[in-house]
C-alpha positions in Angstrom: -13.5 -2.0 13.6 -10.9 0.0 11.4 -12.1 1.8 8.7 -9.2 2.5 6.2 -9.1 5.2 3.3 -6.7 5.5 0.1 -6.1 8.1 -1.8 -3.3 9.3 -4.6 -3.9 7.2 -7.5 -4.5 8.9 -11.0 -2.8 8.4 -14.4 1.1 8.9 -15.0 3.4 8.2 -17.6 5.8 5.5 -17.6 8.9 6.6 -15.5 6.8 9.4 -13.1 6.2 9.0 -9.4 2.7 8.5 -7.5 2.3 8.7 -3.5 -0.9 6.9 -1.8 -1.8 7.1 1.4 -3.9 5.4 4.0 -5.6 6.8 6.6 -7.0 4.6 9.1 -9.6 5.7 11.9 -11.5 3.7 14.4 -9.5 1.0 16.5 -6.2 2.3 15.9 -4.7 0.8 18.5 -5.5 -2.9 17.2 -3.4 -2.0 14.0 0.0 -4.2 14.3 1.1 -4.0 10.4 -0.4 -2.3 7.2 0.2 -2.9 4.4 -0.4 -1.5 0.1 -1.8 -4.7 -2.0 -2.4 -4.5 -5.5 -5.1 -6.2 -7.9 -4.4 -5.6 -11.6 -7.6 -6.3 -14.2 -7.9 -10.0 -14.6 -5.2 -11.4 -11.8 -4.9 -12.0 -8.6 -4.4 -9.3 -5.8 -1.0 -9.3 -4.5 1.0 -8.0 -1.9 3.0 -4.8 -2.8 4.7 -3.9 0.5 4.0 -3.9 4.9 5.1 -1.9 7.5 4.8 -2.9 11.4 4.1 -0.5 14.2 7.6 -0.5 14.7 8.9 0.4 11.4 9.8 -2.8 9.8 9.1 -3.0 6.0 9.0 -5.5 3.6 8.9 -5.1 -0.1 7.5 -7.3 -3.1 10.7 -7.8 -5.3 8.6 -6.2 -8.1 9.1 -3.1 -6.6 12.3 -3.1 -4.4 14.0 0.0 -4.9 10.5 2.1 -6.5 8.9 2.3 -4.0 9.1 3.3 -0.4 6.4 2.7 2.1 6.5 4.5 5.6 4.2 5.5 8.2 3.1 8.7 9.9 1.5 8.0 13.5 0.5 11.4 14.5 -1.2 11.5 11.0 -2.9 7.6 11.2 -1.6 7.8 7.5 0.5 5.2 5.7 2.1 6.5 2.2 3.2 4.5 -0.8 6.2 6.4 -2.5 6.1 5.2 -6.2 9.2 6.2 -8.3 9.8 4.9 -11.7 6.3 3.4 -12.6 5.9 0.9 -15.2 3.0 -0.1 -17.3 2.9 -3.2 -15.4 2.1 -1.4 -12.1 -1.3 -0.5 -13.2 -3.5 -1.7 -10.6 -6.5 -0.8 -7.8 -4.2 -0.6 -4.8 -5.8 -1.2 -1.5 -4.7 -0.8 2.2 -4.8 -3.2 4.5 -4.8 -3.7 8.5 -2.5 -6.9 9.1 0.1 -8.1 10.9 4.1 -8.5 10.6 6.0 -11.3 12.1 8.6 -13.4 11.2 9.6 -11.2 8.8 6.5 -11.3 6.4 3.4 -9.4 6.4 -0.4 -11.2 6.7 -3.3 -9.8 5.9 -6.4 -8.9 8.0 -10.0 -8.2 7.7 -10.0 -4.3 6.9 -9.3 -3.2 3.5 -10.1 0.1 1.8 -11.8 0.4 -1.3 -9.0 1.2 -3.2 -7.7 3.7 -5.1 -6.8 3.5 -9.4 -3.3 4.1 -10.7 -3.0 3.8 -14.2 0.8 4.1 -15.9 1.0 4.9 -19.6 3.7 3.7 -21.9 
């Protein structure tokens, strides 16, 4: 079992920065990828961005260049670094436990609960 927590949303104005993190606890060494999704009222929950145990990313092209994911071992903490937020990136964003290979990130069974960000025009 992993349990995984967010934390770091809120409400910013178009153009401001946001950082989420993940801390994950239980299994930690099952983890191979995590990754930020993102489920905005009324649509479907989409992938945002993943990061493998070895430091590969990958980025939705929504947000290439805004954001920056990473990970912190010692810590069990992955961050979302969100620069230059647009209305459009209003969303619950949750963390996932997944996996990365061939260059793409899949989803597992552990999610958070998710955390609100909220971007004002």
């Amino acid at each position: 079992q992993v349990h995984l927590v967010e934390s770091g949303g809120g409400l910013v104005q178009a153009g401001g920065s946001l950082k989420l993190s993940c801390v994950a606890s239980g299994d930690i060494s099952s983890i191979n990828a995590v990754g930020w999704y993102r489920q905005a009222a009324g649509k479907q929950r989409e992938l945002v961005a993943g990061i493998s145990s070895g430091g590969d990313t990958k980025y939705a092209d929504f947000v290439k260049g805004r954001f920056t994911i990473s990970r912190d071992n010692a810590k069990n903490t992955v961050s979302l670094q969100m620069n230059s937020l647009k209305p459009e990136d209003t969303a619950v964003y949750y963390c996932n436990a997944g996996v990365m290979y061939s260059g793409y990130y899949h989803s597992g069974d552990f999610w958070g609960l998710g955390t609100q960000v909220s971007v004002s025009s």
